[in-house]
N, C-alpha and C positions, 0 to 999 in steps of 0.2 A: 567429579560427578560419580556417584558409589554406584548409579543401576542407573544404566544408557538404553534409553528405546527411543524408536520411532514415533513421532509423532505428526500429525497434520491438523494444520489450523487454515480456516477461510472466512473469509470476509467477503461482501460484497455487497453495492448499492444500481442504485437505477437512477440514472444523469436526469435532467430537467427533460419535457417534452419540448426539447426547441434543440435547431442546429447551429446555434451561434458559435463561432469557431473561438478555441483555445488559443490564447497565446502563450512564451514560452515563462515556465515556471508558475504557471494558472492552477491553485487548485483545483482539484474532480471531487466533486460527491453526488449528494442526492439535493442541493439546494443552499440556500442562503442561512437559514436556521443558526444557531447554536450549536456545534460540532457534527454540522452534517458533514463536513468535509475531511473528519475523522474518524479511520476504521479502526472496529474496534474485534482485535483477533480474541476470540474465547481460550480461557483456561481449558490445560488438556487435564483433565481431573483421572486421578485423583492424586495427581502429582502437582498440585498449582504450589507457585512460591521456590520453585526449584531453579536451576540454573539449566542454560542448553545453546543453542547454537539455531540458527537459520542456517539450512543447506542447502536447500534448492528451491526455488518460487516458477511458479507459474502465472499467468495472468490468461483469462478468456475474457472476450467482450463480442458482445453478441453482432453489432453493427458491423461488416465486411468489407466495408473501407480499410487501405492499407496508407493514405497518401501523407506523406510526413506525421505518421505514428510513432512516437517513442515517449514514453512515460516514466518516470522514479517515481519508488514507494520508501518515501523516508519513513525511519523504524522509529519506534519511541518504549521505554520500558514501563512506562508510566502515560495516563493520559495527559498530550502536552499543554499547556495554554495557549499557543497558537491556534489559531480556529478562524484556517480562511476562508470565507464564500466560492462558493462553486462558480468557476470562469473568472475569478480574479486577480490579477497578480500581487504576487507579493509584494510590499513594498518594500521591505529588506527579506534576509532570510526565513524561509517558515521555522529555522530552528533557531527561534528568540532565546536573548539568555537565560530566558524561565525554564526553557527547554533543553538545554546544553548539556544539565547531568543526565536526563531521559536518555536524549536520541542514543540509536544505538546502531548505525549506520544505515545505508543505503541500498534499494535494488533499483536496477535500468532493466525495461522492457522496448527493445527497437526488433525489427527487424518480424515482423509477424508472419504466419502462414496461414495464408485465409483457406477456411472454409465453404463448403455451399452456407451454412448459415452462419458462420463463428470467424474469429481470429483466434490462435493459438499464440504466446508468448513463451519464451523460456528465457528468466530473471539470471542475467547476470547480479550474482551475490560480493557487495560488496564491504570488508573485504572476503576475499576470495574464497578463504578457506573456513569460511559461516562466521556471522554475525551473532557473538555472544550476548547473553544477556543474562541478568539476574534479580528474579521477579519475587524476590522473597520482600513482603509485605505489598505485594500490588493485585491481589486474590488470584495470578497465574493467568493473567492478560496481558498482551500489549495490544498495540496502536500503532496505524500508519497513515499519513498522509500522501495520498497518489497525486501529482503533478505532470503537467504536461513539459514535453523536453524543451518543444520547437512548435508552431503554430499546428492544430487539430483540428480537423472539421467533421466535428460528431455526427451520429444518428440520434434520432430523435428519441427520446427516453430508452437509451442505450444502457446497456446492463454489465456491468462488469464484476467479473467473479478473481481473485486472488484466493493462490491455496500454496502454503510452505509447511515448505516439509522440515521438520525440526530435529534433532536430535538432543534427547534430556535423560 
């Protein structure tokens, strides 16, 4: 990498209005659609197409529930073909072999600290020492799919914000 800066990218959708509880490895998004269940992080311009790293993630959600919360946000370089419905489970892995040269690893969100109106997460990055990637021809976006760890019982049109801090 010839010129190293900070960057920050976020994503985020608003869950269905209903409390139907997640089970484990259940897509999250905004709905059943066509990659609703697919976030899509913005190029940091006007650097797109470059190579970098994930170093640290965050995840808020607005709902104050803490009771078996823990979520992964599998990484993609590319948007993947996978494209599960919100509250589904997979039925084998979301990273189909269409998706195998994309992914580009994993973050786990457990262990939250609720607020009067939020939860606060801090994404263990896996692996450890940031989650490289290289977005030359993909216009300086990627993609992530958020999944539930272990069984979740939402708030109703719950809002969840993810922001990583990159370095490119």
């Amino acid at each position: 990498m010839e010129h190293l800066r900070s960057t920050v990218r976020r994503a985020s959708f608003t869950r269905p209005s209903n409390t139907t509880t997640y089970g484990d490895t259940d897509g999250m998004g905004k709905g059943s659609a066509a990659q609703d269940c697919v976030l899509q992080f913005p190029a940091s311009v006007p650097w797109a197409g470059r190579r970098g790293e994930i170093k640290t993630s965050r995840l808020w959600k607005s709902g104050t529930g803490v009771t078996a919360d823990a979520f992964e946000l599998l990484v993609f370089q590319s948007l993947p073909a996978s494209d599960p419905d919100d509250n589904v489970a997979a039925t084998t892995s979301w990273i189909k072999e269409a998706d195998s040269d994309s992914y580009v690893g994993t973050i786990a969100f457990a262990t939250g600290v609720a607020g009067a109106d939020a939860v606060h997460y801090e994404g263990a990055v896996v692996p450890a020492n940031g989650i490289p990637w290289n977005l030359s021809g993909s216009g300086g976006q990627f993609y992530g799919i958020l999944q539930a760890v272990a069984a979740y019982e939402p708030a109703s049109a719950e809002v969840f914000i993810i922001t990583l801090g990159c370095l490119e």
